[in-house]
C-alpha positions in Angstrom: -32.3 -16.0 -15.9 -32.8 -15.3 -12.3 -35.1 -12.5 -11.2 -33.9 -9.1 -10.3 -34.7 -7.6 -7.0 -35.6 -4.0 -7.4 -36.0 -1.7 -4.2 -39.5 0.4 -4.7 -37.3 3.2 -3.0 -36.0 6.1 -4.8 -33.0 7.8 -3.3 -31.5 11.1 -4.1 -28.5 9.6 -5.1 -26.7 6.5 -5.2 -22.7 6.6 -4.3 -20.8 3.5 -5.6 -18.1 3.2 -3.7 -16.8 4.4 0.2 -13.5 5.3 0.3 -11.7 8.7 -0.1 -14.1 10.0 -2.9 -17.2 8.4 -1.6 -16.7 9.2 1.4 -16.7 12.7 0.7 -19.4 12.5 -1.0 -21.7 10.5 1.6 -20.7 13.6 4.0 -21.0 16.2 1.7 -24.2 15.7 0.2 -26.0 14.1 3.4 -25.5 16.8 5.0 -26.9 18.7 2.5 -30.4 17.3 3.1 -30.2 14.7 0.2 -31.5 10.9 0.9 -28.4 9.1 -0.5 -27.6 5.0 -0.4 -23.8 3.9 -0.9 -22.9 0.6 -2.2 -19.6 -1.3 -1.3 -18.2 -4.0 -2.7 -16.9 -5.2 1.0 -18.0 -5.9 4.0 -18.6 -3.8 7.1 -15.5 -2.0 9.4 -15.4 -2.3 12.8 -12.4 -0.6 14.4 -12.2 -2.6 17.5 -12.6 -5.7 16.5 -10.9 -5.4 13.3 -7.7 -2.9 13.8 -4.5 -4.7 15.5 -3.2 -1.1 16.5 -0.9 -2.5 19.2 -0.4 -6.4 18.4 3.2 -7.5 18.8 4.5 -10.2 16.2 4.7 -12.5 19.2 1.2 -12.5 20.1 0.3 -14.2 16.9 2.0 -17.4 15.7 2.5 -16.6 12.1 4.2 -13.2 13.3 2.5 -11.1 10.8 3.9 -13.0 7.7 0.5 -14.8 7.1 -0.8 -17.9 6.4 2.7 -19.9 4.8 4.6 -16.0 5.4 2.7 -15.5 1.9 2.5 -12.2 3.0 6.2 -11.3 3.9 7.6 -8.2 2.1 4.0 -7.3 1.0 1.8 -4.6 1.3 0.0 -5.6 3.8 0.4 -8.0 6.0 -1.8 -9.9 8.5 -1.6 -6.6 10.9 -2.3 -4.3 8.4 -5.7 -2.6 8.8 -8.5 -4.2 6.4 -7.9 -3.3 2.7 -7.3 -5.4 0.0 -5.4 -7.5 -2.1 -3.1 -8.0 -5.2 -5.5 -10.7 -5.9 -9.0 -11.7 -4.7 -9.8 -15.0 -5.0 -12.6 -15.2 -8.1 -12.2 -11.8 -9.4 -9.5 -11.9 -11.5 -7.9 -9.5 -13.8 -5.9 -9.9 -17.0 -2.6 -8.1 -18.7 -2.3 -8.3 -22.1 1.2 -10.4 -23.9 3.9 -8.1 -23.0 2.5 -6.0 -20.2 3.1 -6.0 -16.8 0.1 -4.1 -14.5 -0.6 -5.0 -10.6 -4.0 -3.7 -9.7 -4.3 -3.5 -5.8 -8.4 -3.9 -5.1 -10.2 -3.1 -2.0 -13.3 -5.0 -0.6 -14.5 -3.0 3.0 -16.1 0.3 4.0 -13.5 2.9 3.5 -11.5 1.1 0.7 -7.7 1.8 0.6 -8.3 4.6 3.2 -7.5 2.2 6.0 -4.1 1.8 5.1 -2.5 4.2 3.0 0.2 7.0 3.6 -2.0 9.6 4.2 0.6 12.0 2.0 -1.5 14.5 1.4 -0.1 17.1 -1.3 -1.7 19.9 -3.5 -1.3 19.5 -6.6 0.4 23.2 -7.6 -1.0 25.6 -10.7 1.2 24.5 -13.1 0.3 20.7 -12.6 -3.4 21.7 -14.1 -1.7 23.5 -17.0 1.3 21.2 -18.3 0.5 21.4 -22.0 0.7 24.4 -21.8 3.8 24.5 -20.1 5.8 22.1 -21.8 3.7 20.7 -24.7 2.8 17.3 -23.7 -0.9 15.8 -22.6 -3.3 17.8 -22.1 -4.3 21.0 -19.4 -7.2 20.4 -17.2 -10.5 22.4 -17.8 -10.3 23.4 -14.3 -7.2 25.5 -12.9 -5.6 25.7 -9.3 -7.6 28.7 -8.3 -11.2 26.7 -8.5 -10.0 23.9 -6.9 -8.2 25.8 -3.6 -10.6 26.5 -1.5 -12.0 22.9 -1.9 -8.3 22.3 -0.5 -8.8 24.1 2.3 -12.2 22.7 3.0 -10.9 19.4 3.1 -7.8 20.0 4.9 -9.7 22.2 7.6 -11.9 19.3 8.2 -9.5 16.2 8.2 -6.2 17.7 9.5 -3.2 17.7 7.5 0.5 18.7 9.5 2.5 20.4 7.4 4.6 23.6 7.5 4.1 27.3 5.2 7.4 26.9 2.8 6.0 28.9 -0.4 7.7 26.3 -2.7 6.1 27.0 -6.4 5.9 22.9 -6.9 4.2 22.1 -3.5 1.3 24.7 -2.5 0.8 25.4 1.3 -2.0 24.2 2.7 -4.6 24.3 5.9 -2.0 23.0 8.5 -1.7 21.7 11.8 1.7 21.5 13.2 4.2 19.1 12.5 5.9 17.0 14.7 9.9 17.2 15.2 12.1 15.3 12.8 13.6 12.1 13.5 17.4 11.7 13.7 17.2 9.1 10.6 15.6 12.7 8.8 18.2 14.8 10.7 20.8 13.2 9.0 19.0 13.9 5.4 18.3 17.2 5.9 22.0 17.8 6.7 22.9 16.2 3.7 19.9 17.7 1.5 21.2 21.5 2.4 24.1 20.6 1.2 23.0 19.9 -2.0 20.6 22.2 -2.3 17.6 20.1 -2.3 14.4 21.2 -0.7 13.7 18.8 3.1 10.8 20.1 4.4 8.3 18.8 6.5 6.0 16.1 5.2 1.9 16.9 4.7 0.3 14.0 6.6 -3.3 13.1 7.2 -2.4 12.9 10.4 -3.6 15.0 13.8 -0.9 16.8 16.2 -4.0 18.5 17.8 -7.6 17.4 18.3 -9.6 18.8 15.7 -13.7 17.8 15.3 -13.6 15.7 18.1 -10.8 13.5 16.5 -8.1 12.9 19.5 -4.4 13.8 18.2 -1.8 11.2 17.7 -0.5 9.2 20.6 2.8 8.6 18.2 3.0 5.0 18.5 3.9 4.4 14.6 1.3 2.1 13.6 -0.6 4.0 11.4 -1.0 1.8 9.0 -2.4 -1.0 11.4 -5.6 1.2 11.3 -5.8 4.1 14.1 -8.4 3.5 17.5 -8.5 7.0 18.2 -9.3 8.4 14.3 -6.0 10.4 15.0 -5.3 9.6 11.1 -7.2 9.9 8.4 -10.0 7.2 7.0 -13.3 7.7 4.7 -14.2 4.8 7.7 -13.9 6.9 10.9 -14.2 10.3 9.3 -16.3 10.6 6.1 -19.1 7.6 6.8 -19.7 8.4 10.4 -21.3 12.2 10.2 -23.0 10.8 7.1 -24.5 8.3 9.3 -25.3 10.6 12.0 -27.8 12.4 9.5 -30.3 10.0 9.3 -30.0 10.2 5.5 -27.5 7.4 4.9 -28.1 4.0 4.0 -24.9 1.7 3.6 -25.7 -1.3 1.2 -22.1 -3.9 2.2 -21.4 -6.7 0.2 -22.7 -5.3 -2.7 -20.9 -5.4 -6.3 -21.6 -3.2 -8.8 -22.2 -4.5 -11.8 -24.0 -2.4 -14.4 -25.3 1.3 -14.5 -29.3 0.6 -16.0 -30.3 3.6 -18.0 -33.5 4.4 -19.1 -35.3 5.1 -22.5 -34.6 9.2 -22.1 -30.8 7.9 -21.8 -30.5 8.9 -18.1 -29.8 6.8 -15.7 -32.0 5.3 -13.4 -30.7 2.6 -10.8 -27.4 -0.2 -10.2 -27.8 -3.4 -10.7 -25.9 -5.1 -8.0 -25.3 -8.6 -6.8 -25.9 -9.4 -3.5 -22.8 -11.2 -2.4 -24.2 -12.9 1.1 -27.0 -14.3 -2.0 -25.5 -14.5 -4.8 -28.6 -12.4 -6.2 -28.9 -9.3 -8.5 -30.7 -6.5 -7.2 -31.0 -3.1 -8.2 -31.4 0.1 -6.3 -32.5 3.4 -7.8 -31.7 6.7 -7.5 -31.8 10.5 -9.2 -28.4 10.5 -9.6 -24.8 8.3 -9.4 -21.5 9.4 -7.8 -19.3 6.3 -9.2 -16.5 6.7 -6.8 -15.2 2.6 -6.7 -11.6 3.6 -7.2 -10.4 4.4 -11.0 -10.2 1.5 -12.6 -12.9 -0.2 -10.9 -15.0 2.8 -12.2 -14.0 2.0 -15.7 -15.0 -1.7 -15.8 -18.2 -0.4 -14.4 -18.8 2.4 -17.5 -17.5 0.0 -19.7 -19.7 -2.7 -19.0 -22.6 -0.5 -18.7 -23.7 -1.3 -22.4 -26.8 -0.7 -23.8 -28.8 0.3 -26.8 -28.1 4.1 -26.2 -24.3 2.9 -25.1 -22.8 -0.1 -27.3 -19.1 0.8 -26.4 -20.2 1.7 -22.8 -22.3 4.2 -20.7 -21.0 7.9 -21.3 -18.4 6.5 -23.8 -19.0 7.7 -27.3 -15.5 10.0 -27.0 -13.7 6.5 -26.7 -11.8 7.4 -23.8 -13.1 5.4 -20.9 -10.0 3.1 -19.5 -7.8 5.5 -21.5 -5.0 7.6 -20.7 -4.1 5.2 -17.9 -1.6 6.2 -15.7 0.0 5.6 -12.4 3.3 7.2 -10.4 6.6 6.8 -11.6 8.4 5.0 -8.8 11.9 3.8 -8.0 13.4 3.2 -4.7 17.0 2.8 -3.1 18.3 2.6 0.3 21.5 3.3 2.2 23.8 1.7 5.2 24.3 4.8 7.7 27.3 3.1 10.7 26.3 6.5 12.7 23.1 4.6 13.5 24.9 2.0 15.2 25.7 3.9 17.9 22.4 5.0 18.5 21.3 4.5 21.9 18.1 2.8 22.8 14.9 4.9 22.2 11.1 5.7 21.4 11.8 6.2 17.5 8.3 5.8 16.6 6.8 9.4 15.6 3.6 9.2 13.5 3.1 6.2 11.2 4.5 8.0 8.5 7.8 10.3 7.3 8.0 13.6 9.1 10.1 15.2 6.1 10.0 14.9 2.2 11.5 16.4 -0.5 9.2 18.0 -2.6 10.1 18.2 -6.5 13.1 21.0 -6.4 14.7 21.3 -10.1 11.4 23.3 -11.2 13.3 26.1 -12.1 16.2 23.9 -14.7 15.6 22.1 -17.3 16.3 18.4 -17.1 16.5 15.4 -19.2 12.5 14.8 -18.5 9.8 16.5 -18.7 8.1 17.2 -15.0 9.1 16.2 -11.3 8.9 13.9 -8.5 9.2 14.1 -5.1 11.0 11.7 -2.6 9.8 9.7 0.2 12.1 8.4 3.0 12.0 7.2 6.3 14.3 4.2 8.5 15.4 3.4 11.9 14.3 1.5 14.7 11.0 0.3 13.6 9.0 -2.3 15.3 10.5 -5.6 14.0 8.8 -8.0 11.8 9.2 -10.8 9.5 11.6 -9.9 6.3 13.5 -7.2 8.5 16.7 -9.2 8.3 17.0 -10.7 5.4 19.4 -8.7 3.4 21.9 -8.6 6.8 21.3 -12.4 6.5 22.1 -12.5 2.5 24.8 -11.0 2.7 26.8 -11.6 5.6 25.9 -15.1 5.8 26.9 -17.1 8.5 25.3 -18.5 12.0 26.0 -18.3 15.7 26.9 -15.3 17.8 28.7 -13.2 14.8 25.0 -13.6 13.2 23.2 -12.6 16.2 25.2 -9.6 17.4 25.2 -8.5 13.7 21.9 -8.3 13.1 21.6 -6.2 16.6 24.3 -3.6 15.3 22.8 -3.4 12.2 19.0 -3.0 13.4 17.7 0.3 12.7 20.9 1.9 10.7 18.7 1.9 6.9 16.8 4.8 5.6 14.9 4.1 2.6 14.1 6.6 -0.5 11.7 6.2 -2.8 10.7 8.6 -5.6 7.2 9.4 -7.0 7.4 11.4 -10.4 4.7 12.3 -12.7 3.7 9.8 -15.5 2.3 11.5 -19.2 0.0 9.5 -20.3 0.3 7.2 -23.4 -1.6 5.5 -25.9 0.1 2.1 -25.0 -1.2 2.3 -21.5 -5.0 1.5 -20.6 -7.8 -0.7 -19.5 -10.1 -2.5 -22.0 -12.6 -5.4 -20.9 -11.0 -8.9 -21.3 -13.8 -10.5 -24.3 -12.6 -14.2 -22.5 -12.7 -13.7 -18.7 -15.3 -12.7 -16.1 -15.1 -13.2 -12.5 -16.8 -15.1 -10.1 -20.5 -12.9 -10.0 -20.1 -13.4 -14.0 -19.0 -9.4 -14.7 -16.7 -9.2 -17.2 -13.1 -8.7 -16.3 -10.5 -5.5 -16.6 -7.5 -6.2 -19.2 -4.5 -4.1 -18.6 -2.1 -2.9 -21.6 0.9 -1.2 -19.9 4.4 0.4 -21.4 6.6 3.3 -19.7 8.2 6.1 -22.1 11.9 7.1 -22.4 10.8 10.0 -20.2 9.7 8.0 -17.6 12.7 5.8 -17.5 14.5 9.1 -18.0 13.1 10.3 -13.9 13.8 6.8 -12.7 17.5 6.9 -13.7 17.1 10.5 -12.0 16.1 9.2 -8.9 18.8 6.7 -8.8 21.3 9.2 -8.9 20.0 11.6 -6.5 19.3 8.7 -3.7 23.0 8.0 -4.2 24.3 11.8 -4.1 22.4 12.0 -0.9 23.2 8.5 1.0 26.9 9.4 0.3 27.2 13.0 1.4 25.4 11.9 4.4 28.4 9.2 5.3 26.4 6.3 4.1 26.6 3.2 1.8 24.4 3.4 -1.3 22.5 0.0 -1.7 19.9 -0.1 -5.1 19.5 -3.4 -6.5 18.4 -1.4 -9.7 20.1 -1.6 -12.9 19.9 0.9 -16.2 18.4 -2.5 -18.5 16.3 -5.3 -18.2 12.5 -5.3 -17.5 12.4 -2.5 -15.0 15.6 -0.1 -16.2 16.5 2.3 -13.3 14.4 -0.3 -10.7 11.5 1.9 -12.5 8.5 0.0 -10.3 5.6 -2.1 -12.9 2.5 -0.2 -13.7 0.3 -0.1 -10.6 2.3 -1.2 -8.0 2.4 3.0 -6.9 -1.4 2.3 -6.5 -1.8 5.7 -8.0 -3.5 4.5 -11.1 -5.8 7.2 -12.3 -7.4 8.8 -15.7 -9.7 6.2 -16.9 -12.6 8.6 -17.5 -11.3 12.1 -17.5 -13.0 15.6 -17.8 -12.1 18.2 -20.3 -14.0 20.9 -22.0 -14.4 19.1 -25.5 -17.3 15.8 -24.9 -14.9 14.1 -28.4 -11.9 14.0 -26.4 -13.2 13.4 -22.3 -16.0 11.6 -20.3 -16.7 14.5 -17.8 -16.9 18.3 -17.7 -15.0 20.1 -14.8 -17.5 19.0 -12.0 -17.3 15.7 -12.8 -20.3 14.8 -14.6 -20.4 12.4 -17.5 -21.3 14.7 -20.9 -23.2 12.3 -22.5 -25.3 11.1 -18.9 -25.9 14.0 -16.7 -27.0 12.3 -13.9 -24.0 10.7 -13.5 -20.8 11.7 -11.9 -17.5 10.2 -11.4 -15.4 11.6 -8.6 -12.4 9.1 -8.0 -8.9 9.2 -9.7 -10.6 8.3 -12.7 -11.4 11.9 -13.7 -7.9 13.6 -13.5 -6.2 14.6 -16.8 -2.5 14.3 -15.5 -0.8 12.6 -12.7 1.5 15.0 -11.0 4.1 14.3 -8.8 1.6 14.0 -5.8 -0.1 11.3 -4.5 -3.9 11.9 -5.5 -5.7 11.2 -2.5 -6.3 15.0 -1.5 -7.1 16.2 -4.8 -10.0 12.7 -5.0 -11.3 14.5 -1.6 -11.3 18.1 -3.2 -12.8 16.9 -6.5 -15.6 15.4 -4.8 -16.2 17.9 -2.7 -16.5 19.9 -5.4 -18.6 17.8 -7.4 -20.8 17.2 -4.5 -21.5 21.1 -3.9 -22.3 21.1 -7.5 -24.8 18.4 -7.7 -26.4 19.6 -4.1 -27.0 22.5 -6.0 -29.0 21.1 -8.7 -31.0 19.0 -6.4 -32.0 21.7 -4.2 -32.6 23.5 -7.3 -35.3 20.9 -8.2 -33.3 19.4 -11.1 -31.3 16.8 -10.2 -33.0 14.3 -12.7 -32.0 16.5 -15.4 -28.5 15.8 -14.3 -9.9 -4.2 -6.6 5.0 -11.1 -5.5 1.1 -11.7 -5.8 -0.6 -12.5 -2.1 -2.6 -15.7 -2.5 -6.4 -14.6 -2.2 -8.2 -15.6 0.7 -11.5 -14.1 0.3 -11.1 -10.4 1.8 -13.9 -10.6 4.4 -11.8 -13.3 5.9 -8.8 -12.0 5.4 -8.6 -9.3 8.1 -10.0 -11.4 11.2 -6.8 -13.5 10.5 -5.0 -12.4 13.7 -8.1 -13.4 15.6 -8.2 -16.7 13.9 -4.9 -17.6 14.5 -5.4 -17.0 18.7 -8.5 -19.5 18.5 -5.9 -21.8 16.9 -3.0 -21.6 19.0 -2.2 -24.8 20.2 -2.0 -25.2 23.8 0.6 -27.0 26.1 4.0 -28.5 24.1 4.2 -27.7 20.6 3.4 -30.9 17.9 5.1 -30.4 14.7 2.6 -29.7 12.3 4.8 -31.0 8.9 8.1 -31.8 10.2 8.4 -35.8 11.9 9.6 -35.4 15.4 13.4 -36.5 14.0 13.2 -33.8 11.7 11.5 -31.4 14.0 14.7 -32.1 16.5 17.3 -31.3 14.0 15.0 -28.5 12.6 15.7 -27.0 16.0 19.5 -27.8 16.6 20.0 -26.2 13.5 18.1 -23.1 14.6 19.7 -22.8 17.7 23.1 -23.0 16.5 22.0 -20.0 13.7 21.0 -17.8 16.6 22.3 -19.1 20.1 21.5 -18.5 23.5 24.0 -16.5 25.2 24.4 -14.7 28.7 22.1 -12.2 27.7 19.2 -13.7 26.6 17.6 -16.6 25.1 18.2 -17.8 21.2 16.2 -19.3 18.8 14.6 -21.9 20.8 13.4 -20.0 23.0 12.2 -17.5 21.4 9.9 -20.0 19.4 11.2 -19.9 16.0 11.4 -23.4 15.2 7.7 -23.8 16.3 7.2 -20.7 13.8 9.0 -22.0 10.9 7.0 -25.1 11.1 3.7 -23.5 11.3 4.3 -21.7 7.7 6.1 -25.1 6.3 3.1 -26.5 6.8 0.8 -24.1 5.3 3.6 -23.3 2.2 4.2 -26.3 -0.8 7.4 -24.2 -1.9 8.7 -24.2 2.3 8.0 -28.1 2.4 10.0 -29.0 -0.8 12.5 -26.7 0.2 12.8 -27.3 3.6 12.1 -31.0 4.1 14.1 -31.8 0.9 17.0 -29.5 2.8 17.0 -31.8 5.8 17.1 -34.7 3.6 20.4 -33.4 1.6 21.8 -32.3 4.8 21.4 -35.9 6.5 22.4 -37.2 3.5 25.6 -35.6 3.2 26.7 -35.8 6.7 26.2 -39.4 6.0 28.4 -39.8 3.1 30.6 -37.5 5.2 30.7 -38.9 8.7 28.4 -42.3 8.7 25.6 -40.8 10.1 22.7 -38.2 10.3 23.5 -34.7 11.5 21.6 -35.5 14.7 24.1 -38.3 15.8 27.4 -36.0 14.4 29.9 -35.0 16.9 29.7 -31.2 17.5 33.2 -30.4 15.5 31.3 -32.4 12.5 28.5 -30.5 12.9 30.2 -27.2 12.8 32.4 -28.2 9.9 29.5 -28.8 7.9 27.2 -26.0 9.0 30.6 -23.6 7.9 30.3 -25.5 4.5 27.0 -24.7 3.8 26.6 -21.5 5.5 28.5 -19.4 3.4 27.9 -19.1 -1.3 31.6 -19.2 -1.7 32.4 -22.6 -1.1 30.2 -23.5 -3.6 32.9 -22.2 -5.9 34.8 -25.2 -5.3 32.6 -28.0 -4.9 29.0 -27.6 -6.6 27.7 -30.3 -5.0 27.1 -28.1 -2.1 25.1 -25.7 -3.3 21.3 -27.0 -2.4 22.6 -27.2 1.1 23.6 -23.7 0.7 20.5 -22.8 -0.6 18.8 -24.4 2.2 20.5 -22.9 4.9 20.1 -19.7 3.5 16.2 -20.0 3.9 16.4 -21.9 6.8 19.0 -18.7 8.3 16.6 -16.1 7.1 13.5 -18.0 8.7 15.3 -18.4 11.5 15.9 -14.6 12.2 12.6 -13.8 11.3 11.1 -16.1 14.2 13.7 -14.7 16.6 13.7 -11.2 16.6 9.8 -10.8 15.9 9.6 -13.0 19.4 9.2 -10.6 22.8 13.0 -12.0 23.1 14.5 -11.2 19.8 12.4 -7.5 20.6 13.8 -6.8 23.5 17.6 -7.9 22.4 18.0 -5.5 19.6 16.2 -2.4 22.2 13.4 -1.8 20.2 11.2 0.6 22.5 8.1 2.3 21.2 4.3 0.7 20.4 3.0 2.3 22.8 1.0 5.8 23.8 3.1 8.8 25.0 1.7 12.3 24.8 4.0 13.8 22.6 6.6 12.8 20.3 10.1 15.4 21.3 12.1 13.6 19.0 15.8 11.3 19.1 18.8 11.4 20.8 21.5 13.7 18.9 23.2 11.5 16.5 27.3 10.2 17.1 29.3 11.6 14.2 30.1 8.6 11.3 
């Protein structure tokens, strides 16, 4: 067995993890006076070189849809600030026969910090009392009135906008003020008064006034592309950096937990690490351990903590590490508003998230489920990026000028909902370790058992209904692909895919039944806390990041306390996984790349490459206006993620084969060589499902051109051309966001 490398240092305390509770704690406690080391799993951050704040899709040739557009419709793409991934290459992660869990992991300094949707909500009194209120779960050992001003201390120091509303389910806060509403959220509001359900506006992480030296926002909407300026909120540019400015601070990168070593008195006394850039184990030693690596990562790591004092795992003797998993409740809708049509060109951008919500509002009824949710909306005229046409594409169909001018009238006229309601936790849903499976540093691996209740799929068919009451009494067109059966009933979302997963080592008063005590240290290990989600005992209706921050806050005062007290040692569609270090220097990459001079096709042959771009051209033409799809690059685009994608290649080479194959048997030759009336009679063939109705033999041409259409549009209007046809104006600075033009009646 390889030899362990043990630093002769001993630090106050070691902090496993940097993002939202980590953070807090590096801050918290070095400023305190402690000596404290923090280990990440990731890599260093560094804003400039890694943030692509104001990259347009056109400056990069996959457009943001990633190597193959394998990251198209995910949560991040290639723009998005570093974070993490669905999957990491050699760390995988297991679901158990019949479950369905997505566990979103990140690997860099800050974790899922850097790109998140800096909602920050109190949780309200009742949330830390629901068995009490209603007879479910269980009531945290803590109540709203110990964690408040811990609230305030966080909110004071990051900056939250929000607005005083004294709504029983959603506490007021510390608040700078929040910007003006959008006319998508004008149009809500109406409809929400209406229908008497609460519109307020949203609690963002987010500055509308300098505050610690932070500037405020320059309202460019690209929050989640990572923020120059630190106008939003990161553990990266606002937690790490004072910590660092001690002198107390030493950040270990590229380090991955994988056991907590205890010693003979059954405390614990360093992590043993390995040393990614090495592939070595090391260990590092401290008085005491904040584990703070994101809930379930902090699970695996109790879990597979085992030792002599800990068979089942290292503060585990209550069972309930990796139990009494939960994550949001989440369903989502949309609607078609024609008003929006006739919106004139403008700076629609605002903060990089929703400047209203609707905070849970049938607390005072009794309803078909136990507990809330709140809703989450936003639309308009975004910037444009791969994806953003694909449903206009679906379902009107077609090519030419009617496709073009379509997708321009159509830009911008969506708003989205999505609901976030509180999950009770179940026995069917936790993490165990997988006995067969370890990853690539040979740690065991997290197994994931999943199942929703009736009450949860009780909210999601709730959600449903209200995302259509509001859509149509604000003149819109409900559009929800969700149905009340199948796999997801109600679109209810797969467990994780919220990324709120939480619980896995939660405090309570009775050491049978919990893993910590109400600051957050382990009963069984006193030197050990856990400040992540891992320690909550419910998951309201609000996303957990503030309450992680307050929590280890908390927990941090307490254990600066002991220390200075002198008794401190008494006390990571699935995205294909490139390795995460890699993964966010993509953009840069891809410049060093780019091909100079004319384009060579890179998978197409030059006679395929020349009917690849008739056929684009003719799906989006050049008109008096401006350019079409040839010029705006898209067949260069489309064959740059052909040949990077197995599925685009049999799909679209074996397209152009069936298509010069039936304009063969059709006209004696290739489509190239057809007349333009034969070209347009087959194109209207295969460009619309119905014909198929009539003649089956057409239908892999259909399903060609349907890829080939929504490729097409993707490559156009993420092009400076495409961008500046549908009047997209915003990525940019301005001083101050005043709002949108009044919106034309429906």
């Amino acid at each position: 067995m390889p030899q362990v490398v043990r630093s002769p240092k001993m630090y106050d305390v070691c902090i496993i993890g940097s993002g939202a509770a980590g953070g807090t704690a590096a801050k918290v406690l070095t400023e305190g006076g402690l000596n404290v080391v923090m280990l990440e799993a990731g890599p260093a951050l560094n804003p400039e070189k890694d943030y692509k704040e104001h990259v347009w899709p056109y400056q990069v040739p996959h457009r943001g849809g990633g190597i193959g557009g394998k990251l198209k419709h995910e949560v991040g793409d290639e723009f998005m600030a570093p974070n993490g991934a669905w999957e990491i290459e050699g760390e995988p992660y297991t679901s158990a026969p019949g479950s369905q869990f997505r566990w979103f992991r990140s690997r860099i300094v800050g974790g899922r910090t850097n790109h998140w949707g800096r909602i920050a909500l109190r949780f309200a009194p009742v949330d830390f009392k629901s068995r009490s209120t209603d007879g479910m779960g269980d009531d945290w050992p803590i109540t709203y009135e110990q964690v408040a001003p811990y609230y305030d201390k966080v909110e004071s120091y990051i900056g939250v906008f929000g607005s005083k509303e004294n709504i029983p389910s959603a506490p007021d806060g510390v608040f700078l003020p929040p910007p003006p509403p959008r006319c998508t959220e004008t149009i809500i509001k109406k409809a929400c008064d209406k229908l008497n359900i609460l519109c307020v506006p949203s609690r963002l992480a987010i500055l509308t006034k300098t505050l610690n030296g932070r500037a405020a926002c320059h309202y460019c909407g690209q929050c989640g592309r990572g923020c120059l300026t630190a106008s939003n909120f990161s553990s990266s540019q606002v937690m790490i950096p004072p910590a660092q400015a001690t002198g107390r601070f030493t950040l270990i990168t590229g380090a991955m937990a994988r056991e907590i070593v205890v010693g003979k008195d059954g405390k614990a006394e360093a992590v043993s690490y390995i040393d990614k850039g090495t592939r070595s184990e090391k260990r590092v030693h401290a008085k005491a351990f904040m584990v703070a690596a994101s809930a379930c990562e902090s699970a695996r790591l109790l879990l597979n903590s085992r030792s002599t004092l800990f068979a089942d795992g290292l503060a585990n003797s209550s069972g309930a590490v990796g139990r009494y998993l939960t994550d949001s409740v989440g369903s989502s809708a949309s609607g078609y508003f024609p008003q929006l049509e006739k919106m004139p060109a403008h700076n629609h951008d605002g903060t990089g998230g929703m400047h209203l919500y609707m905070p849970w509002w049938k607390f005072d009824r009794k309803n078909d489920f136990l507990r809330g949710y709140h809703i989450e909306f936003g639309g308009g005229r975004g910037l444009p990026g791969v994806g953003e046409f694909d449903e206009v594409c679906a379902k009107y169909e077609g090519y030419g000028a009617s496709l073009k001018q379509r997708c321009r009238n159509m830009f911008g006229t969506f708003i989205g909902f999505a609901g976030r309601g509180e999950m009770i936790p179940n026995e069917n849903s936790y993490c165990d370790i997988d006995p067969d499976t370890v990853d690539q540093w040979g740690i065991p691996v997290l197994r994931f058992h999943w199942q929703w209740s009736d009450n949860e799929i009780k909210m999601a068919k709730d959600m449903q209904e209200t995302f259509r009451s509001i859509v149509e009494t604000a003149g819109g067109t409900f559009v929800s692909n969700a149905k009340p059966d199948g796999r997801r009933p109600y679109g209810i979302a797969d467990g994780g895919v919220i990324i709120h997963e939480l619980g896995t080592a939660r405090m309570g008063n009775n050491p049978k039944t919990s893993v910590l005590n109400q600051y957050c240290q382990a009963h069984e290990v006193k030197n050990v806390f856990v400040t992540d989600a891992a320690a909550f005992v419910t998951n309201p209706d609000k996303n957990p990041t503030l309450t992680i921050m307050a929590l280890s806050w908390r927990a941090s005062e307490f254990l600066k306390s002991l220390t200075m007290g002198a008794v401190a040692s008494s006390v990571l569609r699935v995205i294909p996984a490139q390795a995460a270090e890699y993964a966010h220097h993509m953009v840069a990459a891809e410049k060093a790349a780019a091909p100079a001079g004319a384009y060579t096709p890179k998978f197409f042959s030059p006679r395929s490459y020349k009917t690849l771009q008739a056929l684009c051209q003719a799906i989006i033409p050049a008109d008096s206006e401006c350019g079409g799809a040839m010029e705006a690059g898209a067949p260069e685009f489309i064959d740059l993620l052909t040949s990077e994608n197995p599925e685009y290649q049999l799909k679209l080479g074996g397209g152009l084969m069936w298509l010069d194959g039936e304009c063969a048997d059709r006209y004696g030759r290739p489509y190239l060589e057809c007349a333009p009336e034969q070209q347009k009679e087959i194109l209207d063939l295969i460009a619309y499902r119905k014909n198929t109705e009539g003649d089956s033999n057409l239908l892999p041409g259909v399903d060609y051109f349907a890829l080939l259409r929504e490729m097409t549009a993707d490559g156009f209007f993420t092009s400076q051309i495409g961008i500046k046809y549908l009047g997209y104006v915003g990525n940019t600075y301005v001083l101050s966001f005043n709002g949108c033009p009044p919106v034309p009646e429906a």
